[in-house]
ZAGU-199002 format. One record per atom (N, C-alpha, C): residue in three letters; x, y, z. Coordinates in steps of 0.001 Angstrom, whole numbers, plus 500000, padded with zeros to 6 digits. Layout:
BEGIN
ALAXYZ...
END
This chain:
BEGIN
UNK534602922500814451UNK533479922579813512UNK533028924015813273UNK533735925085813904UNK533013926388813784UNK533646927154812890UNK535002927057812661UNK535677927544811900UNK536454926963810547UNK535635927994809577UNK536255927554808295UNK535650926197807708UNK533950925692808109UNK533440924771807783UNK532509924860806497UNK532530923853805665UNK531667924557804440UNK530696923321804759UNK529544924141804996UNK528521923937805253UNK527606923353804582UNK526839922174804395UNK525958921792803201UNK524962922204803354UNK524084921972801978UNK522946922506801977UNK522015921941802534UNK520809922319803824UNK520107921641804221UNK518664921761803615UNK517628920940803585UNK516605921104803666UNK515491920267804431UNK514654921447805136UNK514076921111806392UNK512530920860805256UNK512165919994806053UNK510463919464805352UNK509445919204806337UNK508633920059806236UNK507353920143806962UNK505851919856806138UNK505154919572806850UNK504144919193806377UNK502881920096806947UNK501678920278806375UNK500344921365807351UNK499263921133806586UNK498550921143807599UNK497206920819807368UNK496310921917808054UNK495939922987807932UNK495003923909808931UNK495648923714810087UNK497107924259810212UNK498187924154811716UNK498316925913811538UNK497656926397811792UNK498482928065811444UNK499143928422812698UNK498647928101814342UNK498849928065815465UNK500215927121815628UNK500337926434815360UNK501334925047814944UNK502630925871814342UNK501997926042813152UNK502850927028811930UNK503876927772813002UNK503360928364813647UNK503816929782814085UNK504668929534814847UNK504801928474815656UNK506163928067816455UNK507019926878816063UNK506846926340815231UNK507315925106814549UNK508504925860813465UNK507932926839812295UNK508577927202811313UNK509500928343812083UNK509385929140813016UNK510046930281813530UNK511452929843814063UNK511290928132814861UNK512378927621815303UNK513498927030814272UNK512970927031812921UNK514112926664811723UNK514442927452811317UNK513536929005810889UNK513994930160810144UNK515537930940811317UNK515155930610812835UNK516439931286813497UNK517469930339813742UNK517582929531813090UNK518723928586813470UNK519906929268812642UNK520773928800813816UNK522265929554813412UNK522938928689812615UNK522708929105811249UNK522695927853810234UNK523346929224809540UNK523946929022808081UNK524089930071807092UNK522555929990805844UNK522230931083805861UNK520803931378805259UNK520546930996803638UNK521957931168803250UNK521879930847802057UNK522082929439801606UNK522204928475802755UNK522387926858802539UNK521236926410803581UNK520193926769803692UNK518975926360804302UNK517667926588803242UNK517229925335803310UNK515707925510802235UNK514900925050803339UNK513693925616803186UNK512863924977803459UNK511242924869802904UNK511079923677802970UNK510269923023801750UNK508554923045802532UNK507492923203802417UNK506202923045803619UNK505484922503802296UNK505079921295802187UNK503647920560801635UNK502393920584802174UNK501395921058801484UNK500318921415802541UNK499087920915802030UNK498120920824802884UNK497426919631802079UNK495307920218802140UNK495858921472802102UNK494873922334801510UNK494293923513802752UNK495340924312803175UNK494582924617804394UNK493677926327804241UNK492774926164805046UNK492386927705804828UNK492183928487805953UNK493131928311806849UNK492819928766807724UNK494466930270808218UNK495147930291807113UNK496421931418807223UNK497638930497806948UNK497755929129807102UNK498523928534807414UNK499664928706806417UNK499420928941804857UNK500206928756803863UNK500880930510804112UNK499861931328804328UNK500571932911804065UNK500957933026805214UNK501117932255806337UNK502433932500807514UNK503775932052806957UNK503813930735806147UNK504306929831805546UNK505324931222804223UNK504883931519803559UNK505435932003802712UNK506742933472803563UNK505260933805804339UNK505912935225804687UNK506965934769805716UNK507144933912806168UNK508650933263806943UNK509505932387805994UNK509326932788804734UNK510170931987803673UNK510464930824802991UNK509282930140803097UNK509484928725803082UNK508594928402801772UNK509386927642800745UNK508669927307799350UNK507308926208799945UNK506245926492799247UNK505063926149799715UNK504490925129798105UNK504235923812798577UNK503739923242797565UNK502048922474798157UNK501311922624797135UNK500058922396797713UNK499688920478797407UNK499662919606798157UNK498914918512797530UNK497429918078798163UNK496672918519796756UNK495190918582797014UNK494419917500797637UNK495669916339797822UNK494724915139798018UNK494637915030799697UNK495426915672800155UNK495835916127801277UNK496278914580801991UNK497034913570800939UNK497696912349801817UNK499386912548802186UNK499107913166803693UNK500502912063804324UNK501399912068803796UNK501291910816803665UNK502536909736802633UNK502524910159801162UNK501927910653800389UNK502260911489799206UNK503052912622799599UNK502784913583800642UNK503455914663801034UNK504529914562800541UNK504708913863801752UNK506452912806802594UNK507533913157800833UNK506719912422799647UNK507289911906798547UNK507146913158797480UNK506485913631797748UNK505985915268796894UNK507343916501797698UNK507196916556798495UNK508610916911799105UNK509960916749799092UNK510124915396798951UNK511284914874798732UNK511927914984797358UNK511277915079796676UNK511789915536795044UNK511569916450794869UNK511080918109795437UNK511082919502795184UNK512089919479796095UNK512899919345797305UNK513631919593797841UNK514911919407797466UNK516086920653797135UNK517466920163796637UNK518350920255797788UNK518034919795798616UNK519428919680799774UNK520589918709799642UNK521327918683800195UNK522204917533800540UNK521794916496801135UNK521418917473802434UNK520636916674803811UNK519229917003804209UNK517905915958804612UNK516517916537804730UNK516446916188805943UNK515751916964806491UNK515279916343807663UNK513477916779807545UNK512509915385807933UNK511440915612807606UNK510487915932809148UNK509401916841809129UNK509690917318810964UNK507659917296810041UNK506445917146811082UNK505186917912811050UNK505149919143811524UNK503999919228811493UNK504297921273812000UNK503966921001813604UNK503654920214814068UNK503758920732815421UNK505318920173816320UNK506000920126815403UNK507925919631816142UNK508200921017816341UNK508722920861817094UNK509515922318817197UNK511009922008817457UNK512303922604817037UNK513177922276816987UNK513689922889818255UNK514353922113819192UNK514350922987820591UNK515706923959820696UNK516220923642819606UNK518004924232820238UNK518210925630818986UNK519018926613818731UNK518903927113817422UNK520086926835816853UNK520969925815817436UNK522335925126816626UNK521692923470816177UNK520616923007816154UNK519967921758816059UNK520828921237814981UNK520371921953813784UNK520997921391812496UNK522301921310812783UNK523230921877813355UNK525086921844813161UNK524935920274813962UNK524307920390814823UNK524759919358816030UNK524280917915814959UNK523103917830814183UNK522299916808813216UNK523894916611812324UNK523603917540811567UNK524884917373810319UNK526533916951811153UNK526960917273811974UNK528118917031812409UNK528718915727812337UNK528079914702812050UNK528696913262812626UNK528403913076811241UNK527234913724810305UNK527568913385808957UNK528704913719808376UNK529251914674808654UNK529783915234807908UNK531301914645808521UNK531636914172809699UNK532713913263810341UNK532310912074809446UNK531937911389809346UNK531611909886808959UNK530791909403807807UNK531494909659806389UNK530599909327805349UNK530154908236805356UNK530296907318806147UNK529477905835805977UNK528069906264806916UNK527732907044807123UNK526621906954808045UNK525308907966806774UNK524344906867807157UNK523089907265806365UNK522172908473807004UNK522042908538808234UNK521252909515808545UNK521673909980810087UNK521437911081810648UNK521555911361811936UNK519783911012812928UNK519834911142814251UNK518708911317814407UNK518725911754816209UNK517620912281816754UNK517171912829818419UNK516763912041818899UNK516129912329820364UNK515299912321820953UNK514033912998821162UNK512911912795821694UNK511851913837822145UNK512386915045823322UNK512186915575823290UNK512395916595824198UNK511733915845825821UNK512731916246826669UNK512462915932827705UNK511302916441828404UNK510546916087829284UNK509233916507829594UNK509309917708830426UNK508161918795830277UNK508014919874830459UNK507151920598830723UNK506945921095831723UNK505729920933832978UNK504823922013832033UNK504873922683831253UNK503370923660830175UNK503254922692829517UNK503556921248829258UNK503107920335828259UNK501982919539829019UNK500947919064828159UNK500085918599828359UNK500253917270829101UNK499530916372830483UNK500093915511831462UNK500470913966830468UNK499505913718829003UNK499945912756828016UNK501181913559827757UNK501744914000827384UNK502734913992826286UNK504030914210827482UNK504079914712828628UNK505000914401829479UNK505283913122830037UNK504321911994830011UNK504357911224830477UNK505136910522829360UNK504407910166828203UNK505587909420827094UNK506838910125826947UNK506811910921827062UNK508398911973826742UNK509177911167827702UNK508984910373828571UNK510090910274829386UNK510637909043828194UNK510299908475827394UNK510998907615826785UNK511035908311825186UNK512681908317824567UNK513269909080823794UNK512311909417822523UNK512044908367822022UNK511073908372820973UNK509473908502821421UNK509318908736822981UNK507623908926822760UNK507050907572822515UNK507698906941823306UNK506787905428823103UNK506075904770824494UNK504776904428824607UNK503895904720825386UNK504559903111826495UNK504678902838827743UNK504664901860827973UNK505010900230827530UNK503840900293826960UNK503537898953826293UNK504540898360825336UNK504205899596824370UNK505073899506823019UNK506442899623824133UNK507323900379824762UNK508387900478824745UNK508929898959825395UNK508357898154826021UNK508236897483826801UNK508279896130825261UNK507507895983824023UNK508067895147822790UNK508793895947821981UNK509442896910821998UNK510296897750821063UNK511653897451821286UNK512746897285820617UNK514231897141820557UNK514830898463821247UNK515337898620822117UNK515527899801822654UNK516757901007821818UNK517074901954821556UNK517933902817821208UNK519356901965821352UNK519686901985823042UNK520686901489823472UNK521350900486822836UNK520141899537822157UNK520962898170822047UNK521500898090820679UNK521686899113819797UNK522178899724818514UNK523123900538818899UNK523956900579819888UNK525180901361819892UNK526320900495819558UNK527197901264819289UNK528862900397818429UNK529823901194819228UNK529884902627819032UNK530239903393819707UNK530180904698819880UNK530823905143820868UNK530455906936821529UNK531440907657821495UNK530915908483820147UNK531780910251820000UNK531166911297821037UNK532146912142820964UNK532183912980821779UNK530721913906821019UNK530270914161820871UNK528869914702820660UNK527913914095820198UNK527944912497819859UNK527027911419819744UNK527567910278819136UNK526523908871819209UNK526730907790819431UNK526423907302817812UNK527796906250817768UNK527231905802816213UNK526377903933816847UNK525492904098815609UNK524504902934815572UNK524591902266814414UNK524048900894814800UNK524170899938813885UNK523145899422813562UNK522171899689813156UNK520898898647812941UNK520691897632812155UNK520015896953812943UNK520232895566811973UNK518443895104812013UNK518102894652810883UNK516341894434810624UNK516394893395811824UNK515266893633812142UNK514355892967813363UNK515201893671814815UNK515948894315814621UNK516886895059815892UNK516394896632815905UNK515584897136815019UNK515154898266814298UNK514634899125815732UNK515112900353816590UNK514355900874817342UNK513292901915816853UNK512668902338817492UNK510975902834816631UNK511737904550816360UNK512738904953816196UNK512884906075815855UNK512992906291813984UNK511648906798813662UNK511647907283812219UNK512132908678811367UNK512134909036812305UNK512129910505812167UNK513869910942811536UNK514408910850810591UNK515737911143810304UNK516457912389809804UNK517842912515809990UNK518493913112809201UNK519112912639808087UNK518603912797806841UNK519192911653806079UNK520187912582804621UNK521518911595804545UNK522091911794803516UNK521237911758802111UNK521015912665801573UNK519989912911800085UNK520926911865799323UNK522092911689798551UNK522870911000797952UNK522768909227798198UNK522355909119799597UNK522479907786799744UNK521349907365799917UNK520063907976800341UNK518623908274799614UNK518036907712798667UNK518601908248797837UNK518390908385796304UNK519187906877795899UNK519243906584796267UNK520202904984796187UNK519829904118796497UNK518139904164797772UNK517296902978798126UNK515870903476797016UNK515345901845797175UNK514008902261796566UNK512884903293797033UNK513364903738797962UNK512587904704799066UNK512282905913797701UNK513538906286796848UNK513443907151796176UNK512195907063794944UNK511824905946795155UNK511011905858793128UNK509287905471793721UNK509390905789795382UNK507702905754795816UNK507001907176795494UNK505715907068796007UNK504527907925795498UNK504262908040796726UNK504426907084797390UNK504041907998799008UNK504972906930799729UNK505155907848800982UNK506583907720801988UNK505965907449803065UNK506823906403803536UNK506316906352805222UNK507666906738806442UNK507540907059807553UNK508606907305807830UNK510133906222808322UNK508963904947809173UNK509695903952809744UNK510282903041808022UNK509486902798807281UNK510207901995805917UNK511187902977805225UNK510992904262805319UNK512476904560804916UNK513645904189805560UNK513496904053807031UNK514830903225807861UNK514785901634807533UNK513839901236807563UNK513977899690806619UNK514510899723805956UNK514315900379804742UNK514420900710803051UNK516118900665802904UNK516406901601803882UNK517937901951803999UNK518569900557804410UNK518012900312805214UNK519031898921805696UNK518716897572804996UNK517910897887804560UNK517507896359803032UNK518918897078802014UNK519252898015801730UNK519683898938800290UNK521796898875801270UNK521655898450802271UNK522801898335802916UNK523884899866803625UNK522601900437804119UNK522857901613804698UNK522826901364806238UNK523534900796807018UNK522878900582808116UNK523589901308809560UNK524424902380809139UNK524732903130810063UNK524447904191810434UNK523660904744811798UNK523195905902812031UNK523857906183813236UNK523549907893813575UNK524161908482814528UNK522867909449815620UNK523110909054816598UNK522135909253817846UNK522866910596818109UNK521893911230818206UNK522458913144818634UNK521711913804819620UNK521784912455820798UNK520794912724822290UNK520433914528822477UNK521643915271822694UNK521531916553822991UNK520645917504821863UNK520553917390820603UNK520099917970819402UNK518463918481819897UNK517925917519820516UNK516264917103820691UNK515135918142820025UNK514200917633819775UNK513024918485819150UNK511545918348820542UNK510556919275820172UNK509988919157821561UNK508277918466820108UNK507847917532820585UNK506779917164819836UNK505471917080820566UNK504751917931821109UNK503506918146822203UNK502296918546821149UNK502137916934820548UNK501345916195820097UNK499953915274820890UNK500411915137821897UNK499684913924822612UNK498813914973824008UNK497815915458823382UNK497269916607824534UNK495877915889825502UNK495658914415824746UNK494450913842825672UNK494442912215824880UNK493742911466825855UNK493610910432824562UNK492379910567824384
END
């Protein structure tokens, strides 16, 4: 994969809200990824902040679109159609991407296996400067607290089989594990109704896909992002 690979175009999508602190280690970990510079976009929807967040945003390169209403799920969909990638991957500002080959390792099994709709991680494994909530869910891949993991379909039980740098999956509705968060083929995207909403959610775009008959994804355990979100309840 290192040599002589033509590389698609990615685009990374973030979202901010008065994160300028956020900003600052979230966007720094996509701008150094050992990616080629001229096939990386990255897209930040922001949902009115005044606190630096947009002019960190610019001055690390990243096209900046403002939505005043400051919803979410409009973002999600306001993003997704300014963005011309191949491949998106949609991250908040406080993900941080932990590896600086993330994207090769994401795109790789796409780019092996055109039947597969999206790639996707884990949470970053827990990590003693992280707050004692967010180490504690980290021990389960997606950050799912007990309870929930305990009625959730587990990762595992969506495997078919295991490549040598990750696992292809099969999901099937009501088998659905709680990981939303994707790498998704733009082409095959644009092919569920996911494409013609006004606002996006993250888990019904993996529905969306597998109603639209997309139902193969690829688990990229090693890739992981660190999400230290959960600082108290």
């Amino acid at each position: 994969m290192k040599d002589k690979v033509v590389w698609p175009k990615v685009s990374i999508i973030i979202l901010t809200l008065n994160g300028v602190e956020r900003i600052k280690k979230s966007l720094p970990a996509v701008v150094k990824q050992d990616y080629p510079k001229n096939r990386l976009e990255i897209i930040i929807v922001d949902g009115g902040s005044t606190d630096g967040t947009i002019d960190v945003a610019k001055k690390l390169g990243a096209k900046v679109y403002i939505n005043p209403k400051s919803d979410v799920y409009r973002s999600w969909a306001i993003a997704l159609h300014k963005m011309t990638g191949d491949f998106t991957y949609m991250i908040d500002d406080d993900i941080v991407l932990r590896s600086k080959d993330f994207i090769k390792k994401m795109v790789k099994p796409l780019l092996e296996d055109k039947m597969l709709m999206a790639s996707f991680t884990r949470e970053g494994s827990p990590d003693p400067s992280q707050p004692w909530v967010t180490r504690f869910i980290s021990h389960h891949p997606a950050q799912c607290d007990p309870l929930y993991e305990f009625i959730a379909p587990s990762v595992e039980s969506t495997f078919i089989e295991k490549k040598k740098d990750y696992i292809l999956c099969k999901f099937v509705l009501g088998n659905v594990p709680p990981f939303g968060r994707m790498f998704y083929r733009v082409s095959y995207l644009k092919k569920t109704p996911n494409w013609k909403l006004k606002r996006v959610y993250d888990q019904d775009l993996v529905i969306k896909s597998i109603k639209s008959g997309y139902d193969l994804f690829s688990y990229v355990p090693n890739a992981l992002i660190d999400h230290n979100h959960a600082t108290s309840f």
